[in-house]
C-alpha positions as CSV (number, residue, x, y, z in Angstrom):
1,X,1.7,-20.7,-10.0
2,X,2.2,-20.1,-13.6
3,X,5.1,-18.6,-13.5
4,X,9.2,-19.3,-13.2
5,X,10.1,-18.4,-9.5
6,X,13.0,-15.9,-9.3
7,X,16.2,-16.8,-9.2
8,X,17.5,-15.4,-6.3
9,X,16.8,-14.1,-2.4
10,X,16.9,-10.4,-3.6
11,X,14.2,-10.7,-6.2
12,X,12.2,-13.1,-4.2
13,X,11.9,-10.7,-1.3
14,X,11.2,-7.6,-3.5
15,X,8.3,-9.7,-5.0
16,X,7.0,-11.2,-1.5
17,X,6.6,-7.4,-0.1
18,X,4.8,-6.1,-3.5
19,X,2.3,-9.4,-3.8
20,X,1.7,-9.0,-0.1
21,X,1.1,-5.1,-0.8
22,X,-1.3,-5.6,-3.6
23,X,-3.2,-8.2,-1.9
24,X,-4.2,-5.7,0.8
25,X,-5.0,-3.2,-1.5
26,X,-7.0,-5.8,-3.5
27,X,-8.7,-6.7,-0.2
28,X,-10.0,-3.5,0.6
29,X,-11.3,-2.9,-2.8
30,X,-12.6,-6.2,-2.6
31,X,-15.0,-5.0,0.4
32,X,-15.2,-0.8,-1.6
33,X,-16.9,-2.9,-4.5
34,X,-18.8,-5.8,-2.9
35,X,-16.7,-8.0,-5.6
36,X,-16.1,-11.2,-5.0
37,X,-14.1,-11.9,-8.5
38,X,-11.3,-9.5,-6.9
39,X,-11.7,-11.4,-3.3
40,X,-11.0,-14.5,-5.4
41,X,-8.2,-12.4,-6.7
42,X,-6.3,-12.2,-3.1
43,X,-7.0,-15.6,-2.8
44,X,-4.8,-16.5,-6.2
45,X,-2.0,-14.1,-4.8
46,X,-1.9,-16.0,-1.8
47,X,-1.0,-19.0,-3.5
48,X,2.0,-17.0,-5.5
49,X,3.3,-16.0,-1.9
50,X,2.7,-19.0,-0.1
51,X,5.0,-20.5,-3.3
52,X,7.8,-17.5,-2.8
53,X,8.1,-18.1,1.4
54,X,8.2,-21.3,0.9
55,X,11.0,-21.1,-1.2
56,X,12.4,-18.1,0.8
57,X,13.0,-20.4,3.7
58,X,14.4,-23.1,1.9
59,X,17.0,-20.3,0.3
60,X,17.7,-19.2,3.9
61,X,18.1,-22.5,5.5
62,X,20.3,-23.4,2.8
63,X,22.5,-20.6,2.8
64,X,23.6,-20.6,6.9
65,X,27.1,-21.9,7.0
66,X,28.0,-20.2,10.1
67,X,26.8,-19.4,13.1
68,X,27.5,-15.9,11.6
69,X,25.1,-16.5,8.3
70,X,22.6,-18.0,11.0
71,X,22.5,-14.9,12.6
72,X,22.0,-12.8,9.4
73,X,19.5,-15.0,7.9
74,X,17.2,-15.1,10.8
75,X,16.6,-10.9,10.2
76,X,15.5,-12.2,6.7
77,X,13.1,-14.6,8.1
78,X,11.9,-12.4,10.8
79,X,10.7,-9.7,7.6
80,X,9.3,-13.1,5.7
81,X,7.6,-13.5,8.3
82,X,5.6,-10.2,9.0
83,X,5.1,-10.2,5.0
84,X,3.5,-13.3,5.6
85,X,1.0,-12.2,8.4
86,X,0.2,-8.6,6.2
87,X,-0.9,-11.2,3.8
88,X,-2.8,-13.8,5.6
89,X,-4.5,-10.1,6.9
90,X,-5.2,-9.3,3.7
91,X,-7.2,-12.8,2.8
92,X,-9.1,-12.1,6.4
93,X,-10.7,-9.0,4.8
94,X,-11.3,-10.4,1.6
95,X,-13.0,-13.5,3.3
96,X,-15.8,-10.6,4.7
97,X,-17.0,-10.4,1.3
98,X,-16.8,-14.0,-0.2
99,X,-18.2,-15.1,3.3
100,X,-20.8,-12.4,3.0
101,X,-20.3,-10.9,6.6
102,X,-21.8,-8.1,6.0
103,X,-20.4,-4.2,5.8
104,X,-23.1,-1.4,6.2
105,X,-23.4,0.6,3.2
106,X,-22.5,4.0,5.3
107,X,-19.1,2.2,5.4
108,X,-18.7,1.5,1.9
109,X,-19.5,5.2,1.2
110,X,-16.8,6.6,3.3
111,X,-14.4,4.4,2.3
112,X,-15.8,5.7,-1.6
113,X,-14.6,8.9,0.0
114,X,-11.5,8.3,0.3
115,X,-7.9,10.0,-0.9
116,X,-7.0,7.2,-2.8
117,X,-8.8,4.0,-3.7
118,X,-8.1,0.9,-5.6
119,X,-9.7,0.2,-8.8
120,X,-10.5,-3.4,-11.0
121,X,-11.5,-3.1,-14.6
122,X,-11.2,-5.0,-18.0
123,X,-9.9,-3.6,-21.4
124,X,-12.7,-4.5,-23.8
125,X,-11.3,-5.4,-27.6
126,X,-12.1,-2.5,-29.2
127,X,-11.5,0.1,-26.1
128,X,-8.8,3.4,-25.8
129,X,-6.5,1.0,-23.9
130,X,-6.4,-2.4,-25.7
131,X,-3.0,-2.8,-28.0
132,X,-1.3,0.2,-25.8
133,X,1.3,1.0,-23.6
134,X,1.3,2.3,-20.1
135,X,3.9,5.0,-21.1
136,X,1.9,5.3,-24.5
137,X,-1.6,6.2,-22.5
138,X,-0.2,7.9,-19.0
139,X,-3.2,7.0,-16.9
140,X,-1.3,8.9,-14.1
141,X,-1.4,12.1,-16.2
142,X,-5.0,11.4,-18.0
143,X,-7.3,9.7,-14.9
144,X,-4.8,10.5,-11.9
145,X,-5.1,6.4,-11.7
146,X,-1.6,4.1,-12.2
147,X,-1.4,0.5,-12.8
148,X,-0.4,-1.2,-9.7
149,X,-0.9,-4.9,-11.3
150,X,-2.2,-6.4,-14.9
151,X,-4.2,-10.1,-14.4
152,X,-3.7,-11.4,-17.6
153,X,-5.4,-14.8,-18.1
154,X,-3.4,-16.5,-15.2
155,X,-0.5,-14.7,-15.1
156,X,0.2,-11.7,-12.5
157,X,2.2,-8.9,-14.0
158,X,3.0,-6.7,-10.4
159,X,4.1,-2.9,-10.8
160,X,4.5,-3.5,-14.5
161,X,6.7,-0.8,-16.5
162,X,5.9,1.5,-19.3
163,X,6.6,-0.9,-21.7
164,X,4.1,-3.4,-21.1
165,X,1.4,-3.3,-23.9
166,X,-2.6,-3.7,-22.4
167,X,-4.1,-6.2,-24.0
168,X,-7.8,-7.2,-24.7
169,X,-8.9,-9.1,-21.8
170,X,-6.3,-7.9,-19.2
171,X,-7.3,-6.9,-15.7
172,X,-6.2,-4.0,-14.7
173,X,-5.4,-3.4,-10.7
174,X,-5.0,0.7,-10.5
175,X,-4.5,3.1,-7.4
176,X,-5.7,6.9,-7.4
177,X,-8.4,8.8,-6.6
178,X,-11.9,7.7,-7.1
179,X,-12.6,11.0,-9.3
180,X,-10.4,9.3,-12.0
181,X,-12.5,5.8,-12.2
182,X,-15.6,6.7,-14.5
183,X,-12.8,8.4,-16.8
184,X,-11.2,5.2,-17.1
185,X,-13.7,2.6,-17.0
186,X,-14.6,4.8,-20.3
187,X,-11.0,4.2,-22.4
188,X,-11.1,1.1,-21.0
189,X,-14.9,0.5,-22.4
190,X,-16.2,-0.7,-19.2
191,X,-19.7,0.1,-17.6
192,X,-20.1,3.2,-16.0
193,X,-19.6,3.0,-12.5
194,X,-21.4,4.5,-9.5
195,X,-19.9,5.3,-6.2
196,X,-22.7,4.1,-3.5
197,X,-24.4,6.5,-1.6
198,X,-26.6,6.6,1.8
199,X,-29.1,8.4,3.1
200,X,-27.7,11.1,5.6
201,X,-29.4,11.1,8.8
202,X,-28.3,14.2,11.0
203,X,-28.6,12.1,14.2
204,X,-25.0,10.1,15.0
205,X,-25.6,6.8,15.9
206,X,-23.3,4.4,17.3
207,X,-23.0,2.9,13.9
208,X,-21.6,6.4,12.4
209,X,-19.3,5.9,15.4
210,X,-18.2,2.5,14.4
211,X,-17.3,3.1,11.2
212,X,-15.7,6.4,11.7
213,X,-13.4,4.0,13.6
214,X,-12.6,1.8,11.2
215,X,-11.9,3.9,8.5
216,X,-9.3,5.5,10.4
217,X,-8.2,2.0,11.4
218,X,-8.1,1.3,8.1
219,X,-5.9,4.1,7.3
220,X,-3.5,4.1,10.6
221,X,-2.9,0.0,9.5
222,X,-1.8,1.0,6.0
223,X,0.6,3.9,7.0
224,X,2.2,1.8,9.5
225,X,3.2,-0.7,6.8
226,X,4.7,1.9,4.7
227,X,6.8,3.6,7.6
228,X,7.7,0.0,8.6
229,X,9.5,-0.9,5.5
230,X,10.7,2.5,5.6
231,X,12.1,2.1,9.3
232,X,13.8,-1.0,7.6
233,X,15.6,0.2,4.8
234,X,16.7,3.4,6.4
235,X,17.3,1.6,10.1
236,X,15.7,4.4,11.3
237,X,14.9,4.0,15.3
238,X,13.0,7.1,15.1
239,X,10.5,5.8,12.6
240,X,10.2,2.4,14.5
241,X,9.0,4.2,17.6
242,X,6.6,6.2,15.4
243,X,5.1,2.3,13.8
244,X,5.1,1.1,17.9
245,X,2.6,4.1,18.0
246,X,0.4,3.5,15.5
247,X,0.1,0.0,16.3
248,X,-0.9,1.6,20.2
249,X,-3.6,3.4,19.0
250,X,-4.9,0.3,16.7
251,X,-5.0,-1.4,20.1
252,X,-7.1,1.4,21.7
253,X,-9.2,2.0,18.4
254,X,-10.3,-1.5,18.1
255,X,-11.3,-1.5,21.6
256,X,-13.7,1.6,21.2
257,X,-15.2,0.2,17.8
258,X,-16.3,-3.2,19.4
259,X,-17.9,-1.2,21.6
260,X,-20.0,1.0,18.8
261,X,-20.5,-2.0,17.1
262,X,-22.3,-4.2,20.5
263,X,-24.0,-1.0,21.2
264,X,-25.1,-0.5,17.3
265,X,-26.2,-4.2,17.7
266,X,-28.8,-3.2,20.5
267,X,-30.6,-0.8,18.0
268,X,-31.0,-3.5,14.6
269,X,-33.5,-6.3,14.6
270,X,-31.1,-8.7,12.5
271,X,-27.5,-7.5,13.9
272,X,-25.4,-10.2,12.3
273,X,-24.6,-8.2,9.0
274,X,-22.3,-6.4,11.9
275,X,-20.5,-9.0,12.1
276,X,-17.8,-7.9,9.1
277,X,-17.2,-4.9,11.5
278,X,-15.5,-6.8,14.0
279,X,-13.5,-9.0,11.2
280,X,-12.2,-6.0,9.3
281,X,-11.1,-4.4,13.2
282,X,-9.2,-7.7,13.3
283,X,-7.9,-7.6,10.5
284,X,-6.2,-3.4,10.8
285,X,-5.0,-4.8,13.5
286,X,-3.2,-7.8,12.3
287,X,-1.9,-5.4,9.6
288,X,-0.5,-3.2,12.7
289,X,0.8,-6.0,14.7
290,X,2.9,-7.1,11.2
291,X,4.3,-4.1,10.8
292,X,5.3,-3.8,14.4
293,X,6.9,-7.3,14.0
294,X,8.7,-6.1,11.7
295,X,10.3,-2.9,13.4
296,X,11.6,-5.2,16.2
297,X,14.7,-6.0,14.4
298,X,15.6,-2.1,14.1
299,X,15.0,-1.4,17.3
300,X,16.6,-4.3,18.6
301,X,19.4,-3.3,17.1
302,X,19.6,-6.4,15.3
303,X,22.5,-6.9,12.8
304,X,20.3,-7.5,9.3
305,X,21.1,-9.3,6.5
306,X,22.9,-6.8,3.2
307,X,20.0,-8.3,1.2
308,X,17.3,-6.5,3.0
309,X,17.6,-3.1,2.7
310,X,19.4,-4.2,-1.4
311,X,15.8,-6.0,-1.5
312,X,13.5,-3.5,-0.1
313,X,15.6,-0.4,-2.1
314,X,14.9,-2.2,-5.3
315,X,11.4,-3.6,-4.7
316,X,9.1,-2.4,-7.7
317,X,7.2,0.0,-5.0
318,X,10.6,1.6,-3.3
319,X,10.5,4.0,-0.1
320,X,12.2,7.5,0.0
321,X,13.3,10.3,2.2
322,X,13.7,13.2,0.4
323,X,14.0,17.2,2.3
324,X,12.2,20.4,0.6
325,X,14.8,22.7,-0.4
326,X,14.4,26.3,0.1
327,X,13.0,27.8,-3.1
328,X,12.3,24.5,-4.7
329,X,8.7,24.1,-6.2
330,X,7.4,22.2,-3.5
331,X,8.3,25.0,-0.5
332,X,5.2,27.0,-0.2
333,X,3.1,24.4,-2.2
334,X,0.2,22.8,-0.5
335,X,-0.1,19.1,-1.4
336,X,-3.1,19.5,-3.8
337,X,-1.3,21.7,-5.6
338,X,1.5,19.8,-5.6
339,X,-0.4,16.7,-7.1
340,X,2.4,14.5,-6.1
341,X,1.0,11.3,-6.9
342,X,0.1,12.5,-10.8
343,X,3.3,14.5,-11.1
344,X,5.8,11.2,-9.9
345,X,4.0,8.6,-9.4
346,X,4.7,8.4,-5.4
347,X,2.6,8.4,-2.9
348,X,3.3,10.6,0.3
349,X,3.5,8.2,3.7
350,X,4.4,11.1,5.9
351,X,5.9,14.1,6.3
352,X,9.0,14.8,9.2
353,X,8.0,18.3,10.6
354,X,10.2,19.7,13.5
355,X,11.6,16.1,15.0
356,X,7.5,15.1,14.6
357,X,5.6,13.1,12.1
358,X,2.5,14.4,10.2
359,X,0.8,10.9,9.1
360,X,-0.9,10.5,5.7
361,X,-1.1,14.3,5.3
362,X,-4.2,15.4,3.4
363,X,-4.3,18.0,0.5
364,X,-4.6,21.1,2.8
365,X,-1.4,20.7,4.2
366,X,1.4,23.0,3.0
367,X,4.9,22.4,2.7
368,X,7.5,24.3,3.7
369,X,11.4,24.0,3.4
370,X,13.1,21.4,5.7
371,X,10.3,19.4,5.7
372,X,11.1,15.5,5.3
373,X,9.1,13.7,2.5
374,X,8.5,10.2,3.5
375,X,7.0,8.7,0.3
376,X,6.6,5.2,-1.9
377,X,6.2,5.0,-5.2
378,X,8.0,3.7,-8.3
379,X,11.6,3.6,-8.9
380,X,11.6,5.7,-11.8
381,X,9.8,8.4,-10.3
382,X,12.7,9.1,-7.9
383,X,14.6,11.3,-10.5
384,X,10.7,13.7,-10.2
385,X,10.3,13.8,-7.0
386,X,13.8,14.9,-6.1
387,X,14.1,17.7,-8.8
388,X,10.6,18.9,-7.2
389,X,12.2,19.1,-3.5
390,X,14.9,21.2,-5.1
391,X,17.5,18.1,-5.5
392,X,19.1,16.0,-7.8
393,X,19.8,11.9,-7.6
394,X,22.7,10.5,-8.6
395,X,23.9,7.0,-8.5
396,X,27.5,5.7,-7.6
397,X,28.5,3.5,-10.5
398,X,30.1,0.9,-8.3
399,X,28.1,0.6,-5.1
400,X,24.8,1.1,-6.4
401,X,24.5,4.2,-3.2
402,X,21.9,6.8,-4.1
403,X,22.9,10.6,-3.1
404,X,21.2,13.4,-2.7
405,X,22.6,16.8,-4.4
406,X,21.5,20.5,-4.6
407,X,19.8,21.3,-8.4
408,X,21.9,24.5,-7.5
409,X,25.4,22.9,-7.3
């Protein structure tokens, strides 16, 4: 715990729900890389946030006067608490690698397949990167990759800004899509890198089975964070049913892969390197159930604290809603043309169709207008991403309130 905690509820909350973000990312690449240096890294985060709820609770504690505050502050430690379990979540799946579990390599290779990965990688002394600045290199632009995190020696640097200079020696944490890494492992003068690969078999087995399950585990658990927090800061009942679902069909998923993985077990003459299977089930599920814990308060109907949805708006990974105009460059647009995640920096959660949700929509799927962009992503990509959907943001002076107007008007 190098460094100074924050000052206040607000900042400690935004921090809390970005540590406990990257540590789940970290996790899973943790496992994509076989690295135990980045499951060491989780570990190190979970000492920041065990610090920062700590202090969290003291704040809260402290500040119930009333009955009335009481009654507030407990909606801000309900959320500290589900952060807390997405965390302690995260350290479960990182504890598959330094406890060498065991993951089968088909695994590793579909998760090597996926969308959007999470990368690790130095800046050697004398590489592209060393003595630059984000905004200076635009890895969003150049690898399709962002900096989610910089390690440098001890210190944690979370969602840095485009001022932040990359120094020699810096860890880099990125997200993006695994086409981008061997172009930046090479500005950042690192090793070139090679996805792992297996040998097909045309014959399904119950293992295929098994991990077909989990990756879409995987997947339903991180979504259902994301349209958690968003449920939360928009007090949207709608969305919190949505998250109740997901976390269903966790329940049900979980169930089918134990029984892939006891069946797989029958077939392998030493089955215990199944055994990280069942932990990372666990573990989506956790992430499920955390994000379910959290919706309770909306749908409740729970009176929540001001500083929650001030907390979660200003975070340094914030959520938006945002509606495709008609005529606006994203109506008609499939979303790998669109190219969201390089053009603003935000990543798409959902997408409202027709009173239905279309969860972590894939690059096929086109836009069209009315559509409901449910997205997260940096605060200073909001400005991009509403121009695209045919909008302009503006920001009330004195409340801080973000509004949505027509480019035309």
């Amino acid at each position: 715990m190098d460094d100074k905690p924050p000052r206040n509820l607000k900042a400690m909350l935004s921090e809390s729900k970005d540590t406990s973000e990257l540590m789940v990312d970290l996790a899973y690449a943790a496992l994509f890389f076989a690295d135990e240096h980045m499951a060491a890294e989780v570990l190190e985060l979970e000492e920041r946030l065990n610090g920062l709820v700590h202090e969290m609770r003291e704040v809260c504690v402290l500040a119930a006067r009333s009955p009335r505050d009481a009654e507030q502050m407990s909606s801000v430690l309900h959320v500290v608490s589900a952060i807390e379990r997405m965390a302690n979540a995260a350290v479960d799946v990182s504890r598959i690698v330094t406890h060498h579990l065991g993951i089968p390599a088909s695994l590793v290779a579909d998760l090597a397949a996926a969308e959007e990965v999470s990368h690790r990688v130095r800046v050697r002394p004398e590489s592209a990167l060393a003595h630059r600045s984000l905004a200076d290199v635009e890895l969003p632009v150049e690898v399709g990759m962002r900096v989610v995190a910089i390690r440098r020696g001890k210190e944690w640097i979370i969602d840095p800004d485009g001022d932040e200079t990359m120094m020699p020696e810096d860890v880099l944490i990125l997200r993006g899509p695994p086409a981008g890494i061997n172009e930046l492992r090479e500005l950042a003068g690192a090793p070139e890198w090679r996805p792992p690969t297996v040998v097909e078999d045309p014959a399904i087995t119950d293992l295929d089975r098994a991990v077909d399950v989990l990756v879409e585990m995987k997947n339903v658990s991180e979504v259902a964070i994301g349209l958690a927090y968003s449920a939360l800061l928009f007090n949207d009942q709608s969305l919190a049913a949505e998250v109740n679902h997901l976390e269903d069909r966790l329940d049900e998923m979980r169930e089918r892969l134990e029984v892939w993985v006891l069946r797989s077990a029958a077939d392998e003459v030493d089955p215990s390197p199944l055994r990280g299977l069942l932990h990372l089930g666990a573990a989506a599920e956790e992430l499920g159930d955390a994000a379910q814990q959290m919706v309770w308060l909306v749908e409740e109907q729970e009176e929540m604290h001001p500083i929650l949805r001030v907390a979660l708006g200003e975070s340094d990974e914030v959520i938006t809603r945002v509606p495709v105009a008609p005529g606006s460059v994203l109506d008609g647009v499939s979303l790998a043309e669109a190219r969201l995640e390089v053009e603003t920096g935000f990543y798409l959660l959902a997408i409202r169709r027709a009173g239905r949700y279309v969860y972590r929509p894939r690059g096929h799927v086109r836009l069209a207008a009315g559509d409901e962009l449910i997205a997260s992503g940096p605060d200073e990509g909001q400005p991009v991403l509403a121009e695209r959907c045919g909008y302009r943001l503006l920001e009330d002076d004195a409340t801080g309130e973000i509004e949505l107007v027509p480019a035309s008007s």
